[in-house]
C-alpha positions in Angstrom: 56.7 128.3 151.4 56.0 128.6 147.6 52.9 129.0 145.5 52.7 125.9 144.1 52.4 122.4 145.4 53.3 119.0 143.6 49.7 118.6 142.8 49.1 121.4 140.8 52.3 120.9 139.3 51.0 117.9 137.6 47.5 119.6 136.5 48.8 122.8 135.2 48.6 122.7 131.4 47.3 126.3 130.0 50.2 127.4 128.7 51.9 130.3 130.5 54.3 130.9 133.4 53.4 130.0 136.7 55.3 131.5 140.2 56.5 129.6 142.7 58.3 131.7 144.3 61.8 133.7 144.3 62.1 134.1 140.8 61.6 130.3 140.6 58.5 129.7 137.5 56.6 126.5 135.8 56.9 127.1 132.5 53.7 126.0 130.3 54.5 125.5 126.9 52.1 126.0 123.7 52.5 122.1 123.0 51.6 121.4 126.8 55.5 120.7 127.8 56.7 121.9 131.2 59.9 123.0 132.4 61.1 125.3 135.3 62.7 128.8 134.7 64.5 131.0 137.2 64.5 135.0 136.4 66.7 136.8 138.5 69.2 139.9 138.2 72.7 140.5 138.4 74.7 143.4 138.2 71.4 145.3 136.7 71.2 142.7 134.3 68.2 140.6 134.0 68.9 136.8 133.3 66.5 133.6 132.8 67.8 129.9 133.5 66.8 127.2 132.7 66.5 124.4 135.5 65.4 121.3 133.3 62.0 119.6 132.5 59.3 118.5 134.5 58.6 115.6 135.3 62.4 115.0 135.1 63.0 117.6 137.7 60.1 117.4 140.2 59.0 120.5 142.2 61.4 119.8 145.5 64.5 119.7 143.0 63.8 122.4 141.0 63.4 124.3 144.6 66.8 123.3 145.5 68.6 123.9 142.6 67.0 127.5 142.5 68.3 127.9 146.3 72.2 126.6 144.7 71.8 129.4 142.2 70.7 132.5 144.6 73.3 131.5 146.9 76.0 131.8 143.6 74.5 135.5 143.0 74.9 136.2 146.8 78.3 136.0 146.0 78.2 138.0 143.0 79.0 135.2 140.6 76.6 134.6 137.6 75.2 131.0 137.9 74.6 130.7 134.1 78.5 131.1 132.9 79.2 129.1 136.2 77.1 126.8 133.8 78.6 127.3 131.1 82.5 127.0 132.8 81.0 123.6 134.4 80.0 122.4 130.5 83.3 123.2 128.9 85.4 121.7 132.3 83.4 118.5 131.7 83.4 118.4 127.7 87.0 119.2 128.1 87.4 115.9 130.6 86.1 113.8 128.0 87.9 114.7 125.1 90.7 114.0 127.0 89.5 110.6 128.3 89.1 110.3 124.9 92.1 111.2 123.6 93.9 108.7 125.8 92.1 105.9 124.4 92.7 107.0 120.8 96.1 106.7 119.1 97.5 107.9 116.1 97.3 104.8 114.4 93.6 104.4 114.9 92.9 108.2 113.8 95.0 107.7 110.6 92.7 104.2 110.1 89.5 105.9 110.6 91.2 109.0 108.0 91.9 106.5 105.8 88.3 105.0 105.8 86.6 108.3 105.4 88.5 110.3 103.0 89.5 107.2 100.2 86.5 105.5 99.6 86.1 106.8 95.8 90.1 106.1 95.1 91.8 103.4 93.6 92.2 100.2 95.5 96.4 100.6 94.5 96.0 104.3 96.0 94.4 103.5 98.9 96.7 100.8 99.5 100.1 103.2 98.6 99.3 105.2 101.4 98.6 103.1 103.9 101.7 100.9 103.4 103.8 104.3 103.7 102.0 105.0 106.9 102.9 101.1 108.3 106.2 101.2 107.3 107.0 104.7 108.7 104.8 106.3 110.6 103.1 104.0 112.7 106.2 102.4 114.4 106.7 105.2 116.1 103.7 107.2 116.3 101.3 104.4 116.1 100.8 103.9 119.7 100.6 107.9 120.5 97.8 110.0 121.3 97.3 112.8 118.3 97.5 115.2 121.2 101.1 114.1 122.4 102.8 113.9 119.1 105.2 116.9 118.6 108.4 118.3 116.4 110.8 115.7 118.1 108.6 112.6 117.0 107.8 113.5 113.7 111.3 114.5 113.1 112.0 110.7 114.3 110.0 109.3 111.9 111.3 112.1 108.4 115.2 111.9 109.3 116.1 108.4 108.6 114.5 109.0 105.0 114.7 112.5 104.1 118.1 112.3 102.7 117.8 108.2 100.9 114.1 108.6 100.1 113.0 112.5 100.0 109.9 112.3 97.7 108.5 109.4 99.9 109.2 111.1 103.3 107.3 114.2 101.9 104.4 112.3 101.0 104.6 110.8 104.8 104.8 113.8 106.3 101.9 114.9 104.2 100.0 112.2 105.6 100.8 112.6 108.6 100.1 116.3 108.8 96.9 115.6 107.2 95.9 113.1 110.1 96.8 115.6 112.9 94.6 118.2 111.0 91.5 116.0 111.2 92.7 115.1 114.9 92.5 118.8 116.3 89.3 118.9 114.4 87.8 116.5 115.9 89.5 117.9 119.0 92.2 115.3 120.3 95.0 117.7 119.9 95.3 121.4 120.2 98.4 124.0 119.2 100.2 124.2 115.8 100.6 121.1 113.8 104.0 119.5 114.1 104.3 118.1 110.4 103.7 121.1 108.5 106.5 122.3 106.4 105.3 126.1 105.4 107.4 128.0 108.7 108.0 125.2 110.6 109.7 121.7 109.4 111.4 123.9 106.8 113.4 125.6 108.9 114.3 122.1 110.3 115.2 120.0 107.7 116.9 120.5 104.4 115.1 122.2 101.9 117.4 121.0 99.0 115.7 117.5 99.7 112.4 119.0 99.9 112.9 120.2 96.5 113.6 117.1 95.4 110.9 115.2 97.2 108.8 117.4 95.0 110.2 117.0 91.7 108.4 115.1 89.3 109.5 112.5 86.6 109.7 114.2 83.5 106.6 111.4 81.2 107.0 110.8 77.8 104.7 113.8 75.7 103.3 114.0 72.5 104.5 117.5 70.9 101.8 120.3 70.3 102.3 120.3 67.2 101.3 116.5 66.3 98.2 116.3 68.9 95.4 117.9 66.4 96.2 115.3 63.9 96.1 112.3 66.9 93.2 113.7 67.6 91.2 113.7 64.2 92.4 109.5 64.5 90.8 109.5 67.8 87.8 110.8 66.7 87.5 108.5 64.3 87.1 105.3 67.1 83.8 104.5 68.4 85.5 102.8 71.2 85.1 103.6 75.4 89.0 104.2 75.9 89.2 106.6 72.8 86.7 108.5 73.9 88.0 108.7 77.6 91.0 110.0 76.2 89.8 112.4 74.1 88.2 114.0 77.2 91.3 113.5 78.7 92.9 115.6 76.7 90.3 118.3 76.5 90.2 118.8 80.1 93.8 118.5 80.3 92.8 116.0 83.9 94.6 113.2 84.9 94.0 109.9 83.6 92.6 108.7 86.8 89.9 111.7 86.9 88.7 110.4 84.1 88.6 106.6 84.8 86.9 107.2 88.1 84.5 110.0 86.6 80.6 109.5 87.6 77.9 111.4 85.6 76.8 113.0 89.1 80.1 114.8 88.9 78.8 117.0 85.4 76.6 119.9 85.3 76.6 119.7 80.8 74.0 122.7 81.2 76.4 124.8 82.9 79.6 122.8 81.2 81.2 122.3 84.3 82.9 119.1 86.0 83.2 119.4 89.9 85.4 117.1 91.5 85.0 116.2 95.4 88.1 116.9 97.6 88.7 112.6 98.0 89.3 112.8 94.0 91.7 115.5 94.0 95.3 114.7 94.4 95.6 117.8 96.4 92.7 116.6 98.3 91.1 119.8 97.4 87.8 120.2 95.5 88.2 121.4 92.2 86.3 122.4 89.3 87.0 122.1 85.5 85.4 124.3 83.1 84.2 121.9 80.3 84.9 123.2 76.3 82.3 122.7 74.0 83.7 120.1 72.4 84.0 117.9 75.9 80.1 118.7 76.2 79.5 117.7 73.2 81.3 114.6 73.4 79.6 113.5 76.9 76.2 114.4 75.6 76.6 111.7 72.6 78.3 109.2 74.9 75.4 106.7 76.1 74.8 105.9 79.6 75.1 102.3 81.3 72.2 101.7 83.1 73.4 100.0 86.8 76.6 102.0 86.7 77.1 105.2 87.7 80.3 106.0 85.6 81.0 107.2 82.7 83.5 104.5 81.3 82.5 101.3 82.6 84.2 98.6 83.0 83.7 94.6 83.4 86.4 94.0 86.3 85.6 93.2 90.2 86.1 97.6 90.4 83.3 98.2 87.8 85.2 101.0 86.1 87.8 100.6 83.0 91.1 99.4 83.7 94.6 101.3 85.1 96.3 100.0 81.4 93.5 100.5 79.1 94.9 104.2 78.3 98.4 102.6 77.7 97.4 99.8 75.7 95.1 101.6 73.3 98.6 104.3 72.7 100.2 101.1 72.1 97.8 99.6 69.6 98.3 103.1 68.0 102.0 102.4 67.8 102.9 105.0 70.3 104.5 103.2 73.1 106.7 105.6 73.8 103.4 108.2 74.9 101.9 108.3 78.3 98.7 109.6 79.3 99.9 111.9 81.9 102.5 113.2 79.1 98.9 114.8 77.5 99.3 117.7 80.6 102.4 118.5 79.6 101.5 118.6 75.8 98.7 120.9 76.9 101.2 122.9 79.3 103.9 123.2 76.8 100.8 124.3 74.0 100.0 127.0 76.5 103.7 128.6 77.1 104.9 128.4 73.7 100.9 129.5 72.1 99.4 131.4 74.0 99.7 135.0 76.4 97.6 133.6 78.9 98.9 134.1 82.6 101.2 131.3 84.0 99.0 131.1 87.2 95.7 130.4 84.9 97.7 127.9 83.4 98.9 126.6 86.0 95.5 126.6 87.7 93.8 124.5 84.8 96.6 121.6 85.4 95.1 122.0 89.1 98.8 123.9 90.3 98.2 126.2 92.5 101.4 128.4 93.0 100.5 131.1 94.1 101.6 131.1 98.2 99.5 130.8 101.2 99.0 135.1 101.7 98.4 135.7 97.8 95.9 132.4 97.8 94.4 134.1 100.7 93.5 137.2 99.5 92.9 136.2 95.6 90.2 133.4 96.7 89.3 133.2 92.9 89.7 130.2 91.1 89.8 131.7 88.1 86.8 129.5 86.6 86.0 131.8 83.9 89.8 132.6 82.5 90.2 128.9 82.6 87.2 128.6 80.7 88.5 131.2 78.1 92.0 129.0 78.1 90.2 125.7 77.8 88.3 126.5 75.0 91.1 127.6 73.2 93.1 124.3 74.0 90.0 122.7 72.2 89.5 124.7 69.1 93.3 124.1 68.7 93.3 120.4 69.0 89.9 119.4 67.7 91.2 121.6 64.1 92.5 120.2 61.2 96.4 120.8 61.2 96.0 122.8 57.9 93.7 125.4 59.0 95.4 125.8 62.6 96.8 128.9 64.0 98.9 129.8 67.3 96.5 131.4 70.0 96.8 134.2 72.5 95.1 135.0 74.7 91.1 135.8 74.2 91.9 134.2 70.4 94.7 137.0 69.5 97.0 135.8 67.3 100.2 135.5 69.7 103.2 137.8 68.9 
């Protein structure tokens, strides 16, 4: 028989344990909750468990599930990682319940919704016609825990060869959905569309190369940019001004565009970009000259918009062609915006002794391979920051006073 009795069960509230019996104890709380508590030893080893709440577990049940644990340590088996086992068996079970219910095609959907939000509407759109027109007709219906090396060969093979830069941009995708799948845990194991030590050893890498390659843009040379620049300054206008920093940050025209003011520390003269905004779907920072400070500091806000070149369109933000057209109201049709990275990349090589990899690194390339990147976690903010600067002074001075740069300032051999 044990100590207590329903009764005083329900009168008991100075806080403190109470015995029942066998190791079996009401638990008082401070705040005047009540929950039961078996202590018992095993293997020398004192343990406490936890047997749920009263009034949700009444006296008589909290009794017998004391009994069901004394009779697991008669048998020398520890009824807290029985617990446990029980808890993973049954979390286990329902993830895959789960997964049987969700396909590939509603994980890349639900992807989709959660990683594009603060992209283009043609972006957003780009990728999710890749996925319908490959992917999904034969991995659509699939659980992310089922797909494997034979499918997603299936869906690359027929396209590899005809269409490599699009098939690498599909099996990006698709790699990038079975990550978020096995995070989410609705797969386990290796994923089956990577290409680092895996697909690379199974499909050609002559066509990988040349899924990579890019178009060569129209640029502006180094030389001519300081005098394009000292035009530029000379406009008032939104889209002159979003160029300029453009070009100062050597970022991509669409960085720019889609730039809010929450994205800008000017104290610290930094720009951080969240991982959706990223091509490389990778956060990044860009270490802001002070001529780009300066610039954002005069440039008034719009009060109701939170970005920094506004537009008057359904999307709220300036348009895809405004960059284009205001280089062809300059009478330089022949100059893209993206063709401004390469000015700045060429500038660098041919001007400067700074490494390749900070460089490269400021263009938001990362070369350097998946062991080096691992062990150099740097992002090498402040040598970008020296390189950045320089970029600045050289395009934001007169062509008559300019000099070639190395690095730190030093007068390039």
């Amino acid at each position: 028989m044990g100590g207590l009795n329903p009764k005083q069960v329900g009168h008991l509230s100075e806080p403190g344990r109470y015995l029942d019996g066998d190791g079996l104890y009401l638990v008082v709380s401070n705040t005047g909750g009540k929950s039961w508590l078996l202590r018992y030893q095993l293997g020398g080893k004192r343990r406490d468990m936890g047997l749920g709440p009263y009034p949700t577990v009444a006296l008589k049940a909290a009794r017998l599930a004391a009994t069901e644990a004394r009779s697991l340590i008669m048998q020398g088996r520890d009824p807290l990682d029985e617990r446990k086992a029980e808890q993973q068996r049954q979390k286990a079970q329902r993830l895959a319940d789960k997964a049987k219910v969700v396909t590939f095609k509603s994980s890349a959907l639900e992807y989709h919704h959660a990683h594009f939000q603060h992209v283009t509407p043609a972006w957003r759109a780009g990728w999710l016609s890749k996925m319908e027109r490959y992917a999904f007709p034969i991995l659509g219906e699939q659980s992310p825990g089922s797909i494997d090396t034979e499918l997603i060969l299936r869906v690359l093979k027929p396209i590899w060869t005809v269409k490599p830069r699009t098939a690498n941009e599909v099996r990006g995708q698709i790699e990038s959905v079975l990550d978020s799948a096995k995070a989410l845990g609705l797969r386990t194991g290796e994923n089956p569309a990577r290409w680092r030590g895996h697909l690379e050893n199974l499909l050609s890498r002559g066509d990988k190369k040349r899924a990579t390659q890019k178009t060569n843009l129209p640029s502006m040379p180094w030389r001519e940019l300081p005098a394009f620049m000292g035009v530029l300054a000379g406009d008032a206008g939104r889209d002159a001004v979003a160029l300029q920093l453009v070009i100062l940050t050597a970022a991509r025209a669409g960085m720019v565009r889609l730039a809010t003011w929450a994205e800008f520390d000017l104290d610290a003269a930094v720009w951080h970009l969240p991982a959706e905004r990223m091509k490389t779907r990778q956060a990044f920072t860009i270490p802001l000259p002070k001529q780009a400070v300066e610039l954002l500091r005069a440039l008034p806000r719009t009060v109701g918009s939170s970005y920094l070149f506004p537009g008057t369109g359904k999307s709220g933000v300036m348009g895809r062609i405004a960059f284009l057209s205001l280089l062809r109201a300059m009478s330089l049709p022949d100059i893209t915006t993206h063709g401004f990275r390469a000015t700045f990349r060429t500038w660098a090589s041919e001007c400067t002794n700074f490494p390749r990899e900070v460089c490269e690194l400021a263009l938001a390339h990362d070369e350097r391979d998946q062991t080096e990147a691992a062990y150099s976690r740097s992002n090498l903010l402040e040598k970008r920051r020296e390189l950045m600067q320089v970029w600045a002074d050289f395009a934001t001075t007169p062509p008559a006073v300019n000099v070639i740069h190395g690095e730190f300032g030093r007068a390039k051999a």
